[in-house]
C-alpha positions as CSV (number, residue, x, y, z in Angstrom):
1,X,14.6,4.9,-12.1
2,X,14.4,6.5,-8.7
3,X,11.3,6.0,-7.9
4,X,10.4,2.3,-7.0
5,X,6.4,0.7,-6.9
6,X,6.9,-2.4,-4.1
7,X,2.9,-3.5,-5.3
8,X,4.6,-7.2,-5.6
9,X,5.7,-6.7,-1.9
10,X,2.4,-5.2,-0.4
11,X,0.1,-7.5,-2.5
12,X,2.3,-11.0,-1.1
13,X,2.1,-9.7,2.8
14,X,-1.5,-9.4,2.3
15,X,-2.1,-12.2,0.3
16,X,-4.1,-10.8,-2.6
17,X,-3.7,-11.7,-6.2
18,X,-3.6,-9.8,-8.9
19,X,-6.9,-10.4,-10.3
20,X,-8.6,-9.8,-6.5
21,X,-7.0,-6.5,-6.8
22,X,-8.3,-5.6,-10.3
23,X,-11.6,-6.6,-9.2
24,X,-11.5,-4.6,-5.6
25,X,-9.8,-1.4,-7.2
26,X,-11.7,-1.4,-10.8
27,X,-8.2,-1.0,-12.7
28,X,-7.5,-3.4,-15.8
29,X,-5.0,-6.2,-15.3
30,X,-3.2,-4.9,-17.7
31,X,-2.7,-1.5,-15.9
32,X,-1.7,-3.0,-12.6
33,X,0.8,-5.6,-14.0
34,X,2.6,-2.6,-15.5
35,X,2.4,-0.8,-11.7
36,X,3.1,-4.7,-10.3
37,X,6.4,-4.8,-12.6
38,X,7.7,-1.6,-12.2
39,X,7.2,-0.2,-16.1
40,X,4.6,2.8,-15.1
41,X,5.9,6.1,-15.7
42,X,3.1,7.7,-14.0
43,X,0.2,6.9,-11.4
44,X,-2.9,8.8,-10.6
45,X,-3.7,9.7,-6.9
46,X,-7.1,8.1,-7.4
47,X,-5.1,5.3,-8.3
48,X,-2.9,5.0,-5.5
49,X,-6.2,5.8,-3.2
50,X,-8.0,3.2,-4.6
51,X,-5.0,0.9,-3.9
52,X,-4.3,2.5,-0.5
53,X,-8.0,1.5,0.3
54,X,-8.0,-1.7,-1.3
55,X,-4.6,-3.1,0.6
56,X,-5.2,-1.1,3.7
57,X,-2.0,0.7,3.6
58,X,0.3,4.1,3.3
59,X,1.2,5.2,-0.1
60,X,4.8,5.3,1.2
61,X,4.1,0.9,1.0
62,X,3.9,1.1,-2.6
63,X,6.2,3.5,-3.2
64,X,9.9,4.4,-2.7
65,X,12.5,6.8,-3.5
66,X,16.2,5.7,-4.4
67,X,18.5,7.7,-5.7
68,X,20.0,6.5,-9.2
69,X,23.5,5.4,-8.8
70,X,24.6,7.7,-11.7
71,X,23.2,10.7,-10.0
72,X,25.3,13.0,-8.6
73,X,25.3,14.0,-4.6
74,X,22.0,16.2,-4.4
75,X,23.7,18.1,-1.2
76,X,25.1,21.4,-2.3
C-alpha cells in the first residue's frame, strides 16, 4: 500500500487514546481502529478535518506517501 495513516504516531505524541478520540471526533471505535491500524481503503475529508481539528495537526501528520517496492520507477 503506498499510502500510509501514522494515526498511532500523532495520537502517542499527543497523548490521546483511542476512545478520547472517538469521543472528540464523533467517529466509532471501530472506524478509527481500522484508520489507527492501517486497514482503511478510503477516508473522508470530513474525516480527516475532524481529526485534523481534534489532534491539532496537518493532514500530511496522518498521512504519508511511499512508493510500493514492486512499483516501477514513476520518472519517464
Amino acid at each position: 500500500m503506498a499510502i500510509i495513516v501514522n494515526l498511532d504516531v500523532v495520537m502517542a505524541r499527543r497523548k490521546i487514546s483511542l476512545t478520547d478520540l472517538s469521543a472528540r471526533v464523533g467517529i466509532t471505535l471501530a472506524n478509527l481502529s481500522i484508520l489507527k491500524k492501517n486497514h482503511a481503503r478510503a477516508i473522508r475529508f470530513s474525516t480527516l478535518n475532524a481529526l485534523c481539528e481534534a489532534l491539532d495537526c496537518q493532514p500530511g501528520d496522518i498521512l504519508e506517501f511511499k512508493p510500493d517496492a514492486a512499483d516501477p520507477d514513476p520518472s519517464p
